[in-house]
N, CA, C and O atoms as CSV, one atom per row, in Angstrom:
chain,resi,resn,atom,element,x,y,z
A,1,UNK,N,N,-70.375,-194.418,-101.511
A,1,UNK,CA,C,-69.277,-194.069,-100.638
A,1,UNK,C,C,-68.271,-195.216,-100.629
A,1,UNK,O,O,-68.478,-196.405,-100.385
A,2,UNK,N,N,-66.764,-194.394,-101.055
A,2,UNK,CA,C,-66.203,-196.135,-101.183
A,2,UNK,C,C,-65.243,-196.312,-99.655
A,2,UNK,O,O,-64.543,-195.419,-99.179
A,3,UNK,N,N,-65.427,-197.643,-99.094
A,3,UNK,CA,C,-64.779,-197.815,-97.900
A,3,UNK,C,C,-63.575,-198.269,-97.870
A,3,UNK,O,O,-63.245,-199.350,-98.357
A,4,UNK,N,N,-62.555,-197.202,-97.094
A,4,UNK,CA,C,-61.099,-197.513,-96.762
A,4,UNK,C,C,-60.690,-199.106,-96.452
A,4,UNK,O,O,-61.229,-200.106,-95.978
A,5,UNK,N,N,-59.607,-198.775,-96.928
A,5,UNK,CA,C,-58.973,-200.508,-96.689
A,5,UNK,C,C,-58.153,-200.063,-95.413
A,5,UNK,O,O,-57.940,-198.874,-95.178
A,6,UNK,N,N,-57.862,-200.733,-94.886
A,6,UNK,CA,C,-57.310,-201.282,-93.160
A,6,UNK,C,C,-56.062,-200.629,-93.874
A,6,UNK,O,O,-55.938,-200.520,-95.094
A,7,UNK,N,N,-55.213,-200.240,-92.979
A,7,UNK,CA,C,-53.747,-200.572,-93.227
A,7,UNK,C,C,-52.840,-202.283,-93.060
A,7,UNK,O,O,-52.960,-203.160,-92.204
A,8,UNK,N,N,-52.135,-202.212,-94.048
A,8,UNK,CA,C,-51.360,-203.215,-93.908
A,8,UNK,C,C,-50.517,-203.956,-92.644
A,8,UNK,O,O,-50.591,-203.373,-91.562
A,9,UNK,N,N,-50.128,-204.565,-92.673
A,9,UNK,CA,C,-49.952,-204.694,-91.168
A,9,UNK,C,C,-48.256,-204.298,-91.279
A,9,UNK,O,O,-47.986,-203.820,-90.178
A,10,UNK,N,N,-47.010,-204.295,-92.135
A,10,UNK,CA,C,-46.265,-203.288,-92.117
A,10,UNK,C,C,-45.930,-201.918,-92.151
A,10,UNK,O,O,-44.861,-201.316,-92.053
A,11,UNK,N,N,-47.510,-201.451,-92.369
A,11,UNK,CA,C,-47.702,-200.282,-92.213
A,11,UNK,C,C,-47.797,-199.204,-91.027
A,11,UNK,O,O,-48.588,-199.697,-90.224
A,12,UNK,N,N,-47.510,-198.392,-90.711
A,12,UNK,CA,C,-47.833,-197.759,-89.716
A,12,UNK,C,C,-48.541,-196.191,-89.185
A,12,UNK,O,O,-48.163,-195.084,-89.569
A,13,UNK,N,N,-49.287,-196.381,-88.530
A,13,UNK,CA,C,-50.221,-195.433,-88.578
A,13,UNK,C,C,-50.024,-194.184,-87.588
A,13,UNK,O,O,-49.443,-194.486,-86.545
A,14,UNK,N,N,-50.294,-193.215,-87.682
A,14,UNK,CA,C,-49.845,-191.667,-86.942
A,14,UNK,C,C,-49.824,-192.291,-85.583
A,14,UNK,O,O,-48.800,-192.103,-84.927
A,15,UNK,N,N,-50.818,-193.028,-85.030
A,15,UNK,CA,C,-50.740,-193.101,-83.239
A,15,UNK,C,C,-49.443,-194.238,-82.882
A,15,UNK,O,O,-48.889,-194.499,-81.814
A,16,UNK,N,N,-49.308,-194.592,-83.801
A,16,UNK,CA,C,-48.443,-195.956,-83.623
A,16,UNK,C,C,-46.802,-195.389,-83.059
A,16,UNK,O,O,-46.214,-194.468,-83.626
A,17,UNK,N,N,-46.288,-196.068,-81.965
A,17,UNK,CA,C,-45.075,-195.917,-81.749
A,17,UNK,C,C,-43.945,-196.297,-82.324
A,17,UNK,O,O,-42.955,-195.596,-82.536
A,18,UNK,N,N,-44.144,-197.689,-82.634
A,18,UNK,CA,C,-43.389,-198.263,-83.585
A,18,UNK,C,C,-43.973,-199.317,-84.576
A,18,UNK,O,O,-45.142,-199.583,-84.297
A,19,UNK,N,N,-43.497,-199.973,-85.626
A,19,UNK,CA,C,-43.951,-200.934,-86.571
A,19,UNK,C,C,-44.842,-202.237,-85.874
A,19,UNK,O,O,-44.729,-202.611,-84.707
A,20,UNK,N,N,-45.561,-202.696,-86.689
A,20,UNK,CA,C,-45.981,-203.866,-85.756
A,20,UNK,C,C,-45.082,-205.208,-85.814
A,20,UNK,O,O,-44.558,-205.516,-86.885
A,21,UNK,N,N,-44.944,-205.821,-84.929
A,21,UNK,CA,C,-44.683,-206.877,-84.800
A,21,UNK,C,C,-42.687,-206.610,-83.848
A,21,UNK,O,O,-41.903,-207.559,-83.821
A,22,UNK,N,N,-42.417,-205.598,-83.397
A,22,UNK,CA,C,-41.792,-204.914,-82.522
A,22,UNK,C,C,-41.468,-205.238,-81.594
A,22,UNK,O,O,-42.412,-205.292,-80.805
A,23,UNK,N,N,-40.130,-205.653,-80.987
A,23,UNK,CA,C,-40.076,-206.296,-79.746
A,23,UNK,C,C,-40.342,-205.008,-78.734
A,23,UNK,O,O,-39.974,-203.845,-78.901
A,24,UNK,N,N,-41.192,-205.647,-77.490
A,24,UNK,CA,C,-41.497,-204.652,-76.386
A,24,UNK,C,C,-42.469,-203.970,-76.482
A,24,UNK,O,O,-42.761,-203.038,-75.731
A,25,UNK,N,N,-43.379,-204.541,-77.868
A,25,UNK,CA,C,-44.425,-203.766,-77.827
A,25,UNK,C,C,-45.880,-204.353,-77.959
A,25,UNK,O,O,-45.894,-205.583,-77.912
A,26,UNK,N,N,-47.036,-203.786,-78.103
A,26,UNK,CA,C,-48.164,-204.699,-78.085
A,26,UNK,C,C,-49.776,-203.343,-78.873
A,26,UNK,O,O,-49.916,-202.197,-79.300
A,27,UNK,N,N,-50.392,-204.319,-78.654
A,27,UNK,CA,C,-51.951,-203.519,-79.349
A,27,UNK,C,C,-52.277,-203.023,-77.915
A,27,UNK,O,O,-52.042,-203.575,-76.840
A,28,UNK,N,N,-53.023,-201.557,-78.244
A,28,UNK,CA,C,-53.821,-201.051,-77.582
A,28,UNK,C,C,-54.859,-200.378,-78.308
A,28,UNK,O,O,-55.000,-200.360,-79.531
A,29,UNK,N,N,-55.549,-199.842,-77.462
A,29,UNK,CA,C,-56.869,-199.114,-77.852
A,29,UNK,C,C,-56.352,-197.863,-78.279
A,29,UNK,O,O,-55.337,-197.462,-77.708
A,30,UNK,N,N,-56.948,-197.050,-79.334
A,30,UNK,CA,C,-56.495,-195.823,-79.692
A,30,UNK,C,C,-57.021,-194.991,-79.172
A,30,UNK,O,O,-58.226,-195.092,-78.942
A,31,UNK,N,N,-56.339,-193.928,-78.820
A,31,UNK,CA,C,-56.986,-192.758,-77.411
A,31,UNK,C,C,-57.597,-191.777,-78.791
A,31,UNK,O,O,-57.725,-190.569,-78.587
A,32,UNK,N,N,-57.814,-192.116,-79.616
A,32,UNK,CA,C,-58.481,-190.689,-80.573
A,32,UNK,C,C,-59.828,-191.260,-80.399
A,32,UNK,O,O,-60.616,-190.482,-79.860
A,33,UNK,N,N,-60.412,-192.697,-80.791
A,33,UNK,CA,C,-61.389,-193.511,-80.661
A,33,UNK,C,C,-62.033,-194.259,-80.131
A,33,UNK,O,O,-63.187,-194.654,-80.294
A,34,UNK,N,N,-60.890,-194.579,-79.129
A,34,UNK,CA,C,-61.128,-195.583,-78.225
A,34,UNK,C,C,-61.629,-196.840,-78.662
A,34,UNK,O,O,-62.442,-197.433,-77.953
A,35,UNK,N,N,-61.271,-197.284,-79.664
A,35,UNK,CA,C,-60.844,-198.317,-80.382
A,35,UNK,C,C,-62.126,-198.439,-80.992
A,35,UNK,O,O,-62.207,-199.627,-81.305
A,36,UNK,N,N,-62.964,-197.969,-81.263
A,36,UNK,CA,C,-64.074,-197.854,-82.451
A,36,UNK,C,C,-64.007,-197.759,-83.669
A,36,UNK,O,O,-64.755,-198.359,-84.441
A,37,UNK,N,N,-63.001,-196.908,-84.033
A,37,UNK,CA,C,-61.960,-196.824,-85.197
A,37,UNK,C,C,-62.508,-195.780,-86.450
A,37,UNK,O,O,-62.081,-195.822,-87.604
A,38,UNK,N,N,-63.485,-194.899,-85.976
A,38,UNK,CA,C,-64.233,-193.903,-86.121
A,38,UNK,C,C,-64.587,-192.492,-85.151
A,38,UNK,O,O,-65.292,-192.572,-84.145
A,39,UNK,N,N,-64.022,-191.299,-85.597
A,39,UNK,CA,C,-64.332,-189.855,-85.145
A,39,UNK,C,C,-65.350,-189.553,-85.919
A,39,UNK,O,O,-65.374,-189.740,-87.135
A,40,UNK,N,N,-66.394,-188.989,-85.132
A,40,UNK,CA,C,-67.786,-188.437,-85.757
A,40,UNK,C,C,-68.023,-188.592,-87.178
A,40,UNK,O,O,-68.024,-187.705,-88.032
A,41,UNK,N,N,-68.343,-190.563,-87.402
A,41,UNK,CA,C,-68.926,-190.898,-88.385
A,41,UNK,C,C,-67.820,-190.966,-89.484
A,41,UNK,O,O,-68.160,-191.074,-90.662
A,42,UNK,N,N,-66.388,-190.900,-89.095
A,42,UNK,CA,C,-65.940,-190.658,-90.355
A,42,UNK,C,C,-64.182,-192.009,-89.364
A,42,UNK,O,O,-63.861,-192.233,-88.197
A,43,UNK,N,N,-63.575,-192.522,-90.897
A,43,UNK,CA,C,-61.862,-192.876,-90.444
A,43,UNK,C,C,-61.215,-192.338,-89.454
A,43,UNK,O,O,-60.733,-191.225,-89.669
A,44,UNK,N,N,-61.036,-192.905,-88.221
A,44,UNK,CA,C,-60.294,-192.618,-87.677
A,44,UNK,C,C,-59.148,-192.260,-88.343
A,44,UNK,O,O,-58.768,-193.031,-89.225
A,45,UNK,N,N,-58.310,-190.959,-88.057
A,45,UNK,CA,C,-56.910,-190.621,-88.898
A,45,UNK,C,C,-55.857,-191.266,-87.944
A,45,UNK,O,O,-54.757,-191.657,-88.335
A,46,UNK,N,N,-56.159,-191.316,-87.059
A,46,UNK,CA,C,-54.789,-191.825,-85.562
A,46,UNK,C,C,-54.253,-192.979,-85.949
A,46,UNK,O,O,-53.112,-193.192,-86.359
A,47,UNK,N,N,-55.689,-194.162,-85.702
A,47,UNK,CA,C,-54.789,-195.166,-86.304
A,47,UNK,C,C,-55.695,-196.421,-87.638
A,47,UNK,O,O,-56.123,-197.575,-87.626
A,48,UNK,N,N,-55.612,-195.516,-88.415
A,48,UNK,CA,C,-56.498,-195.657,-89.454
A,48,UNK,C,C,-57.746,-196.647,-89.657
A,48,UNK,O,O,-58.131,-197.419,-90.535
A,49,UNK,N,N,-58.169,-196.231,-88.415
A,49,UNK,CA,C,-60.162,-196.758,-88.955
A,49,UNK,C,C,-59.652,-198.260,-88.301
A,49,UNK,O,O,-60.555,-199.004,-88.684
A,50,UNK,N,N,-58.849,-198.968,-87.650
A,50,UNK,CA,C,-58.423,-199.797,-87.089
A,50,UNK,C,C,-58.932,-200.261,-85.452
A,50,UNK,O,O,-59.259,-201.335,-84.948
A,51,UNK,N,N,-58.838,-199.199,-85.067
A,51,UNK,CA,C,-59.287,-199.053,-83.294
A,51,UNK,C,C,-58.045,-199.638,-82.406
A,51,UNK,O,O,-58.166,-199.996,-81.235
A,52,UNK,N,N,-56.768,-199.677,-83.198
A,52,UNK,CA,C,-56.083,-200.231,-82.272
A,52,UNK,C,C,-54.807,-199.388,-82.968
A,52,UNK,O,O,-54.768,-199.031,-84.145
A,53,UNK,N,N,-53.739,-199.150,-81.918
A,53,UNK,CA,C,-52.313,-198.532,-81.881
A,53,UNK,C,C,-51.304,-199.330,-81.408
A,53,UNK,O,O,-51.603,-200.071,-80.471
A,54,UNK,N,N,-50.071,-199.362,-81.866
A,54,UNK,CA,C,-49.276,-199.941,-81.627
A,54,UNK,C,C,-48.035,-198.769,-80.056
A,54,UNK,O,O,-47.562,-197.635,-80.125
A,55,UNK,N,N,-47.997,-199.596,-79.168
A,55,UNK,CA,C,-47.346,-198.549,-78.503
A,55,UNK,C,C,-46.292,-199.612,-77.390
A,55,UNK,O,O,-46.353,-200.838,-77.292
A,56,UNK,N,N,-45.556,-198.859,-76.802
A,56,UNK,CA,C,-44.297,-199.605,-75.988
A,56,UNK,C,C,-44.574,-199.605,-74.676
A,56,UNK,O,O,-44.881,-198.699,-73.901
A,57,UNK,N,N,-44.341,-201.334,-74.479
A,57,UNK,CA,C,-45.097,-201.852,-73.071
A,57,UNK,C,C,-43.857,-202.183,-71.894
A,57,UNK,O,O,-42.732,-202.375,-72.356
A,58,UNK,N,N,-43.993,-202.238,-70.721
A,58,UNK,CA,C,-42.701,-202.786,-69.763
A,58,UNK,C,C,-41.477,-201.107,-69.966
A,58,UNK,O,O,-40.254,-201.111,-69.828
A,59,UNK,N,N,-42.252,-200.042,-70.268
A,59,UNK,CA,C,-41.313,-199.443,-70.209
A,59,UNK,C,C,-40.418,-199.357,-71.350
A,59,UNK,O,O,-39.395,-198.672,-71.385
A,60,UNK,N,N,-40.934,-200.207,-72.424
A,60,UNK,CA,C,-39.990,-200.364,-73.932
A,60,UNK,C,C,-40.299,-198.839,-74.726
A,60,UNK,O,O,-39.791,-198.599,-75.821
């Protein structure tokens, strides 16, 4: 079984709000996984097998 590579970190993944490194924004836990980074044994698709989403904080 061959194992996925992470996404890049310019990359961005379906749960993600915006790119990383984003003013106003920060890491969170991904609500598909809850930051495990796995749905029943398999890649998380949300935010790719990562356990973390990029999303907008302070209202950004």
């Amino acid at each position: 079984m061959k194992t996925a590579e992470p996404p890049k970190q310019s990359e961005m993944n379906p749960a993600d709000q915006a790119p990383p490194g984003t003013a106003g924004t920060g890491d969170s836990l991904c609500p598909e996984c809850s930051g495990k980074g796995t749905v029943n044994g398999r890649r998380c698709e949300a935010c790719g097998g990562t356990g973390i989403v990029i999303e907008g904080v302070g209202g950004a």
